[in-house]
C-alpha positions in Angstrom: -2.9 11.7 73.4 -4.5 14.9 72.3 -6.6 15.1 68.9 -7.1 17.9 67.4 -11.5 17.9 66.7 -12.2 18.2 62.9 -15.4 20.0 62.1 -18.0 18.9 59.0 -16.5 20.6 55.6 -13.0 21.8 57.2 -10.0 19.2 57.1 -11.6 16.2 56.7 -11.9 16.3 53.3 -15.5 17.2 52.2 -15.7 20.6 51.2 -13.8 22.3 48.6 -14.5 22.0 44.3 -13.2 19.6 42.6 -10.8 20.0 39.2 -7.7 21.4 38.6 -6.0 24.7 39.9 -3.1 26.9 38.7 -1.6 27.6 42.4 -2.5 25.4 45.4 -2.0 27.4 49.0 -1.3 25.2 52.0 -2.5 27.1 55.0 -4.7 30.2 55.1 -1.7 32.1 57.1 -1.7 36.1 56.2 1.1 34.8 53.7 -0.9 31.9 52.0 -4.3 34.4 51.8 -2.3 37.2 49.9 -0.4 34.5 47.7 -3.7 33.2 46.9 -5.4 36.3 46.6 -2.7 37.8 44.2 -2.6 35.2 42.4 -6.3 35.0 41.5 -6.4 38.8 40.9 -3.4 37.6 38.2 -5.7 35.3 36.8 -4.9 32.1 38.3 -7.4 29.5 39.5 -6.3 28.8 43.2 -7.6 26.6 46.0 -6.3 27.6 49.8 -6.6 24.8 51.8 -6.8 25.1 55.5 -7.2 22.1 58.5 -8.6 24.8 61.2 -12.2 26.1 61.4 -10.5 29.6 60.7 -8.1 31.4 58.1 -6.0 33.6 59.2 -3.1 31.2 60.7 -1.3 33.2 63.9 -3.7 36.4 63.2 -7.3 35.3 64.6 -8.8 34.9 67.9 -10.5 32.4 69.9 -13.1 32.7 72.7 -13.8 31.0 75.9 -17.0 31.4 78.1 -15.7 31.4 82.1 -18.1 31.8 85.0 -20.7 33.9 82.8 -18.0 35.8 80.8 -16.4 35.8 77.9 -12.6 35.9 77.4 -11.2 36.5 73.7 -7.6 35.6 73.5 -5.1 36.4 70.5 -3.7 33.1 69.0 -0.3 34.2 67.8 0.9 34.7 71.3 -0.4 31.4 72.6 1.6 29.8 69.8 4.4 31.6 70.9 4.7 31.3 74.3 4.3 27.3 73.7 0.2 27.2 74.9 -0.5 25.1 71.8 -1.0 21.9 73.4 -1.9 20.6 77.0 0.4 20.1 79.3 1.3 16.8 80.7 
């Protein structure tokens, strides 16, 4: 079974303040960061929580090193196209 690797201070629970928030965003997508960012321009007190090393949900990029070279690759279309997980 795969496992998705958790990173010190992202998803496993020890980063983040404590207290209590107006609006809490589930997922650092491009629609959870401008939810949370309106609503703190508005005056709320929000908290975006996010389980990858990375905001930006579908919209950021990951790397790879390959025989001496580097290879960046787009996530949304990975997602997409069903390269998500490994193959059996």
């Amino acid at each position: 079974k795969y496992e998705k690797p958790t990173y010190p201070g992202t998803g496993n629970g020890l980063s983040g303040d404590e207290g209590e928030y107006d609006v809490i965003v589930i997922g650092s997508g491009m629609g959870g960061l401008a939810c949370g960012a309106l609503s703190a321009k508005y005056g709320d007190k929000v908290l975006v929580l996010e389980s990858h090393i990375k905001c930006g949900g579908s919209a950021h990029t990951f790397s790879r090193m390959h025989n001496g070279g580097k290879y960046s690759f787009e996530v949304g279309p990975s997602i997409f196209e069903g390269l998500d997980r490994p193959s059996l």
